[in-house]
C-alpha positions in Angstrom: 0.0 0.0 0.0 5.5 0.8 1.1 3.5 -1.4 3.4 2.4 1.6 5.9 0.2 2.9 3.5 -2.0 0.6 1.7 -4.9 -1.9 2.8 -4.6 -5.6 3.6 -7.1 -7.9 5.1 -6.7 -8.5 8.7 -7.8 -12.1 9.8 -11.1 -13.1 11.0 -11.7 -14.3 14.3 -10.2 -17.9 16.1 -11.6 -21.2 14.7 -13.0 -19.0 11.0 -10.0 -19.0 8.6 -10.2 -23.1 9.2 -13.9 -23.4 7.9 -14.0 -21.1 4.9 -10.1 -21.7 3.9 -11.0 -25.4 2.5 -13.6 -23.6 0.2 -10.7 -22.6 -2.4 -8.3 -25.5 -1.5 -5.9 -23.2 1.2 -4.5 -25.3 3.8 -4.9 -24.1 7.6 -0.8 -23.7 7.2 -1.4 -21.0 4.2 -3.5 -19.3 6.7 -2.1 -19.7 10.2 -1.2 -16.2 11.0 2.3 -14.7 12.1 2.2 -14.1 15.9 2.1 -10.3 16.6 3.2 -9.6 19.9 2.9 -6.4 22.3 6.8 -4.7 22.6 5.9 -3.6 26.3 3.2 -3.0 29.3 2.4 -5.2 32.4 1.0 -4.0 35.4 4.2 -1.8 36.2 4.5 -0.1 32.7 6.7 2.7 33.2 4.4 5.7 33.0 7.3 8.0 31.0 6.6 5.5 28.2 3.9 4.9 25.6 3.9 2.0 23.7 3.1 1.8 19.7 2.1 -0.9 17.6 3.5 -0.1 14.1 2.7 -1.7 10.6 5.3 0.5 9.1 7.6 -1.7 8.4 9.2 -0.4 5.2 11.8 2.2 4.6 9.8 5.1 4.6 6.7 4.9 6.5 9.3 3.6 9.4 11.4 6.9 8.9 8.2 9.1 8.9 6.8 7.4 12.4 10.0 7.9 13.8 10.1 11.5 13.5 6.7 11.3 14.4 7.5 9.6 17.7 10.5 12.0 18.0 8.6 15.3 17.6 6.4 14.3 20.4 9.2 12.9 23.0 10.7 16.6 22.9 7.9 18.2 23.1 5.9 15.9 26.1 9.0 14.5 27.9 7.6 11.1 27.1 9.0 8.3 25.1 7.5 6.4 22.7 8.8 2.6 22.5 7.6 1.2 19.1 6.8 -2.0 18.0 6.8 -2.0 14.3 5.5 -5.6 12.3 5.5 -5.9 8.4 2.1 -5.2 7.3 1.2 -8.2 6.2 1.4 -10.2 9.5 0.2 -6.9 11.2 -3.3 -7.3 9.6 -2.9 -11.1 10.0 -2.4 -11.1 13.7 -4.8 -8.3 14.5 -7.3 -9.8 16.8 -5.5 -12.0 18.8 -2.6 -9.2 19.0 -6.0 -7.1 20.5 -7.2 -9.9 22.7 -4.1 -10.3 24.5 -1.7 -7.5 25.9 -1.7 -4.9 23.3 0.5 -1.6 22.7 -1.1 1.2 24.2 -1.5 3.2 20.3 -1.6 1.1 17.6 -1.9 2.0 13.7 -5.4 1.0 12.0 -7.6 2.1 9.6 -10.6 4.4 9.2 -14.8 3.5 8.6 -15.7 0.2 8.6 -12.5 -1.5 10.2 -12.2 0.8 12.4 -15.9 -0.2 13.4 -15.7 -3.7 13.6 -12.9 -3.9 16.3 -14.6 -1.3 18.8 -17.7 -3.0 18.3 -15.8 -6.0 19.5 -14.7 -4.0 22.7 -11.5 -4.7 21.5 -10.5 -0.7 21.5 -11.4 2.1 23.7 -13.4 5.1 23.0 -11.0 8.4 22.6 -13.8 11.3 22.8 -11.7 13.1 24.9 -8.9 13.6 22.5 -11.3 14.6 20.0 -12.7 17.4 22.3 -9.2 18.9 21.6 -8.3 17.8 18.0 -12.0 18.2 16.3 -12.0 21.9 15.0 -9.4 20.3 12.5 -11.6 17.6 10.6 -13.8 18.0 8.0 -17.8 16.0 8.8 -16.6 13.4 6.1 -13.6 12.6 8.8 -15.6 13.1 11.8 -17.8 10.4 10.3 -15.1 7.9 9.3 -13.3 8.1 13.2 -16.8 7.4 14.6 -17.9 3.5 15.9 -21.7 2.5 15.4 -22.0 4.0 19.1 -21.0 7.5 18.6 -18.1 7.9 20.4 -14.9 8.5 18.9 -12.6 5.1 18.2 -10.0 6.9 15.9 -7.4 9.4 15.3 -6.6 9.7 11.5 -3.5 10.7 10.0 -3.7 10.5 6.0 -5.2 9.4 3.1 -4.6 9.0 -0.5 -6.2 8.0 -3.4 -6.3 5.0 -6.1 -6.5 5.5 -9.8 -4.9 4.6 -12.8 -1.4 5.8 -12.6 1.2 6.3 -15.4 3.9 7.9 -16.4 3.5 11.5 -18.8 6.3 10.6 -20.6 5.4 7.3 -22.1 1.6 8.7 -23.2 3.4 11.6 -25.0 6.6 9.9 -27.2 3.7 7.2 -27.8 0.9 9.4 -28.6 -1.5 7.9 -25.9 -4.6 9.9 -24.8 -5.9 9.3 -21.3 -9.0 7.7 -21.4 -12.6 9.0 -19.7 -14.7 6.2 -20.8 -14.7 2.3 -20.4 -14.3 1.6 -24.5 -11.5 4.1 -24.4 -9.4 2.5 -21.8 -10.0 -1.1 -23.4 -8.8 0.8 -26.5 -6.1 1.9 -25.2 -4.8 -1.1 -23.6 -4.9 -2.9 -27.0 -2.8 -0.2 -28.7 -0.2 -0.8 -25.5 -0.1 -4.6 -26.4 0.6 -3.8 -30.0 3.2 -1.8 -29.0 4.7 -4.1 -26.6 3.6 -3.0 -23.6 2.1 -4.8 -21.0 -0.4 -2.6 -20.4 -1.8 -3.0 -17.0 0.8 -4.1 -14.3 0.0 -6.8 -11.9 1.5 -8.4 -9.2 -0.9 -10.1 -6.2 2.0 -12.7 -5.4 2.4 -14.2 -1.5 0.7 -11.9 0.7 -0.2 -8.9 -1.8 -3.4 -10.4 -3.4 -5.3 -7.5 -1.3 -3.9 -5.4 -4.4 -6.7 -6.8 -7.1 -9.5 -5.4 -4.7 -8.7 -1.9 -6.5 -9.7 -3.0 -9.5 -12.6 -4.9 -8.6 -13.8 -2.2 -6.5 -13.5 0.4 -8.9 -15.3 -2.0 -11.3 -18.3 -2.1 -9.4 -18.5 1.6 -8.5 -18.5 2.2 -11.9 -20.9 -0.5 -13.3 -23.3 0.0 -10.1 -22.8 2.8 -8.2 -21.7 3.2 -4.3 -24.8 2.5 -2.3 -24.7 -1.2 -4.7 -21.0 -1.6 -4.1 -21.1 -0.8 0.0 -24.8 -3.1 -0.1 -22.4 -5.8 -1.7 -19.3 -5.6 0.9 -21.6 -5.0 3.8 -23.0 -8.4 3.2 -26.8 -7.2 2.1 -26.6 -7.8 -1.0 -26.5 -11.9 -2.7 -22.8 -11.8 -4.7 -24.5 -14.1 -7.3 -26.8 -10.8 -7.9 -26.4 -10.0 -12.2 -25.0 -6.9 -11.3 -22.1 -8.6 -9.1 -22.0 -10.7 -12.5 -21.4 -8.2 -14.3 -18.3 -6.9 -12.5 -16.4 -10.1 -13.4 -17.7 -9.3 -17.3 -16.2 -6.4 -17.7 -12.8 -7.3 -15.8 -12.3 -10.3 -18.2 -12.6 -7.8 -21.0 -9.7 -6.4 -18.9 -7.1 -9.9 -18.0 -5.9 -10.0 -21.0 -4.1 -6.9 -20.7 -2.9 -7.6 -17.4 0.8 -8.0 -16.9 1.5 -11.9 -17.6 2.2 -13.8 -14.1 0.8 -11.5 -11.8 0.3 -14.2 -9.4 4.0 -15.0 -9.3 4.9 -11.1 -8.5 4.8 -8.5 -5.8 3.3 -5.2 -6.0 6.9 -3.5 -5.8 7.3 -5.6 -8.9 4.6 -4.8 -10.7 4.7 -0.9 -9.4 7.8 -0.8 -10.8 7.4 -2.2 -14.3 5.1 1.2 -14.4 8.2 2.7 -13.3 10.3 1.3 -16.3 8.0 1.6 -18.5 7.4 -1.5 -19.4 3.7 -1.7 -18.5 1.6 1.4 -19.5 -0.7 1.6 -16.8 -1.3 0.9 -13.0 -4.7 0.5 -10.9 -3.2 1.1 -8.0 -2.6 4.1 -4.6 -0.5 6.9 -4.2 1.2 4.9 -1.9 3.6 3.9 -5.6 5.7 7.0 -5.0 7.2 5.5 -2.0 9.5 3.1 -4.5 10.4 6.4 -6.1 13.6 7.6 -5.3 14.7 9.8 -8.4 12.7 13.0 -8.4 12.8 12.8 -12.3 10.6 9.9 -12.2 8.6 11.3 -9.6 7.9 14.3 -11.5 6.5 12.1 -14.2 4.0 10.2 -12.6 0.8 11.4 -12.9 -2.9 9.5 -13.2 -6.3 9.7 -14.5 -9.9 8.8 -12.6 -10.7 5.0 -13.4 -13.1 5.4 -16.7 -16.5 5.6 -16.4 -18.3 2.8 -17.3 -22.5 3.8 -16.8 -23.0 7.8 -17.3 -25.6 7.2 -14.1 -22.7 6.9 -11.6 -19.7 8.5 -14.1 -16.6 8.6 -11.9 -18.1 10.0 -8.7 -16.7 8.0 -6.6 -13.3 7.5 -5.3 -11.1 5.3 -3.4 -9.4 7.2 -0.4 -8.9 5.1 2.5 -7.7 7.3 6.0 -5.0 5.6 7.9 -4.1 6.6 11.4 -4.3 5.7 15.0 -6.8 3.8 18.0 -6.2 3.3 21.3 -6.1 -0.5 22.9 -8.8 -1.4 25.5 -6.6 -1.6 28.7 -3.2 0.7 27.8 -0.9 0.4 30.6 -0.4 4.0 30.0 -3.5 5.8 29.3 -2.8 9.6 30.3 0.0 9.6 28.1 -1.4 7.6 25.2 -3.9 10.1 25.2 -1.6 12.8 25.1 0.0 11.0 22.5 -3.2 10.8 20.2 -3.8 14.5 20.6 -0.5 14.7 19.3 -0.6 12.9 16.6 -4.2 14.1 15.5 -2.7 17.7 15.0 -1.3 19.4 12.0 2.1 19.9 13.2 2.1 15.4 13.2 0.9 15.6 10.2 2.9 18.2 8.6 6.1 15.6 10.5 4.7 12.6 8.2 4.3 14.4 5.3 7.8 15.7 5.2 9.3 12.3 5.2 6.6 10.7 3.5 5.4 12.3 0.8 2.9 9.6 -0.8 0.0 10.5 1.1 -2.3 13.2 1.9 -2.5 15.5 5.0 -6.5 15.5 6.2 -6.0 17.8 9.0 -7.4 21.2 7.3 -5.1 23.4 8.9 -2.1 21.4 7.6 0.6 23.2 5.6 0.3 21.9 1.7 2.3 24.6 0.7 4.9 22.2 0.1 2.8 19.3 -2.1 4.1 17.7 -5.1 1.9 18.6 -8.0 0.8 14.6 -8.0 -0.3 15.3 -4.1 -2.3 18.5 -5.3 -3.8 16.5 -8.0 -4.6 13.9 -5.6 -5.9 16.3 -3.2 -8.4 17.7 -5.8 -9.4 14.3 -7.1 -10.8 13.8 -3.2 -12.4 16.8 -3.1 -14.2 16.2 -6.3 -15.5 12.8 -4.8 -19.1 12.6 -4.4 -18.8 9.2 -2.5 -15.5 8.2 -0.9 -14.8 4.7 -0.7 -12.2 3.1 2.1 -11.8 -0.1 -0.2 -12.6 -3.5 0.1 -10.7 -4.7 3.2 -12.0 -1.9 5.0 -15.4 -1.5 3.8 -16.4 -5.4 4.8 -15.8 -8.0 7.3 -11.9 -8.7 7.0 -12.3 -12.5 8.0 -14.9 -12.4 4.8 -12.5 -10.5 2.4 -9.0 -12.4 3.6 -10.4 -16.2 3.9 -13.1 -15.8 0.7 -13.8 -13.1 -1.6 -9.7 -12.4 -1.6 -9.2 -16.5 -2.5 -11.7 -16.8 -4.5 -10.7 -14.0 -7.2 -7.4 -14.3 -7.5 -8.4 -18.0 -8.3 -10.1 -16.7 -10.8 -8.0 -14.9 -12.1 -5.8 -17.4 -12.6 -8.3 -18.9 -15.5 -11.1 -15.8 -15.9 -14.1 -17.1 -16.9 -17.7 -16.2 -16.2 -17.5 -16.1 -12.8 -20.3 -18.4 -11.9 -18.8 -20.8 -9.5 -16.7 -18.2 -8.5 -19.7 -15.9 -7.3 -21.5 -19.2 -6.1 -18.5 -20.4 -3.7 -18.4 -16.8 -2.0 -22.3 -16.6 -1.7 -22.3 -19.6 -0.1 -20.1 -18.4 2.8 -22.2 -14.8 3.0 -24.3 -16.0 6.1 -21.6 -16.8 8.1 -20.1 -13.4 8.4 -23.2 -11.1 8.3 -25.9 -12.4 10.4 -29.1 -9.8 11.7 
């Protein structure tokens, strides 16, 4: 998503990933998660110290916390002791990392997941930092930090979009257009392949398969609109509905133009084929410029809205999921975790990530932007346009649901596209047990 940034499927609760893993042949060792284990706490937790649970595990997301955590030691006389896991087995140890002796702060995401875990009582309720930090959001923000109660479970940090990124100077010495409708970007693609491009990267190898939810999502938004797409992932609506149907229609027009193999790769693989322009085109977040380190490139990436595909819905819709910060049920340290959110949910923090990390999006409004790439200030805008903001698939459903059978059961298929019947069958048939009234 750099792994700080972009979504991955936590695992469902104990005794789940056994029952629904056999439905697309995954053994209980493919899914047996990585331990995730607290880095401090006990009843005598030293009360100078706050403890962090981290996903930022690569380069730059693990810089940009650290001068996060810095900032606020000088400026609170507390330290911040961080425990920082790879992403992957981050979102793969989640619940029994929250059932057991947590971190006092630890990294999550916005809406929907956000939701499900203080629902659980598995976080506590921080109204009290946002008595100090809530002049600074937008509604929209307010609304995505909120748990089905009410109260206040998060503390964002950034956002950033997904689109179809690629880079200006490929479309110009080739003479591409950037395509507004469905037929154009099919067109397109085409004229890529003659040209011996591959024109849409891929890679959803090992544990990066959460990377074909962009495409499926935008799919969907396009072809059916929001309120279909959030009925769909919030388990209302039957996936063997025609409309669901037709999702998987239209991205078969698409898999032939997908880089070859994309099973066997990595998205830092794929991302940077983009990069080398040997694909043309990549659905994928602004979280890419993180494997950017000449400013050249950089300066030449740019992206376009994924195509409409019905004029009802257009491209009013937009995939921006808010990452940030929660509190564990039982810190050992709760004054100065508090104090540590309230930091954290201030524009100075933000302004402290954003200057190390610069492949995301400030969403504290009185953050200084002064300073944005012209990709961020495009980015920015593309949000702003949004008439529906959607937090993507891994965050907008029941993670057990996404990681043990929508997520196995399309990149199975897309290993051998076809109509999508069985496919839509097989994850139908494990609907009830995730969304029950």
């Amino acid at each position: 998503m750099t792994q700080a940034s972009r979504p991955t499927p936590a695992a469902p609760g104990p005794g789940r990933r056994g029952v629904v893993g056999g439905l697309f042949g995954l053994t209980a060792a493919a899914l047996a998660a990585p331990v995730l284990t607290a880095c401090g706490g006990g009843p005598s937790a030293d009360p100078k110290t706050v403890t962090l649970g981290s996903n930022g595990a690569d380069a730059t997301p693990k810089s940009a916390y650290a001068a996060l955590t810095k900032a606020f030691g000088e400026q609170s006389g507390l330290k911040v002791k961080t425990n920082t896991v790879d992403h992957d087995t981050f979102q793969k140890s989640i619940t029994s990392y929250l059932q057991g002796t947590p971190d006092d702060v630890f990294t999550w995401f916005a809406g929907y997941r956000m939701q499900y875990f203080a629902k659980k009582g598995l976080a506590a309720p921080v109204d009290e930092v946002w008595e100090k930090i809530g002049d600074g959001f937008g509604e929209a923000t307010k609304q995505l930090s909120r748990g089905e109660d009410g109260k206040y479970y998060f503390v964002p940090l950034y956002n950033y979009p997904w689109a179809v990124f690629y880079r200006k100077s490929l479309f110009a010495e080739r003479g591409y257009e950037v395509p507004r409708s469905w037929d154009e970007f099919i067109a397109l693609a085409k004229r890529m392949r003659r040209d011996g491009l591959s024109p849409v990267a891929s890679g959803y190898g090992g544990g990066d398969s959460w990377s074909v939810l962009g495409a499926f999502d935008y799919l969907n938004l396009r072809a059916n609109g929001y309120d279909f797409h959030m009925s769909l992932l919030r388990g209302e609506t039957s996936w063997t509905n025609k409309r669901t149907a037709r999702v998987l229609d239209l991205w078969r027009e698409l898999t032939p133009h997908y880089q070859k193999s994309g099973g066997g790769r990595s998205w830092q693989d794929a991302a940077q084929s983009l990069l080398d322009k040997k694909s043309g085109m990549a659905v994928i977040g602004l979280f890419l410029g993180q494997q950017v380190t000449d400013e050249k490139i950089r300066a030449d990436l740019d992206f376009f809205a994924f195509p409409e595909i019905d004029p009802a819905h257009g491209q009013d819709a937009v995939e921006a999921p808010t990452d940030g910060f929660m509190l564990s049920r039982k810190p050992k340290n709760q004054d100065g975790a508090k104090k540590f959110l309230a930091y954290l949910g201030g524009a100075s923090a933000e302004e402290t990530y954003m200057g190390v990390d610069p492949s995301n999006l400030a969403v504290h409004q009185d953050a200084d932007t002064s300073s944005y790439s012209a990709l961020q200030k495009k980015s920015a805008e593309l949000i702003a346009s949004a008439k529906h903001i959607s937090q993507f698939a891994d965050r907008d459903s029941d993670p057990g649901f996404i990681s043990t059978v929508v997520l196995p059961g399309l990149t199975e298929w897309l290993g051998h596209p076809d109509d999508g019947t069985a496919t839509l069958k097989k994850i139908e048939s494990q609907r009830s047990r995730f969304f029950t009234a």
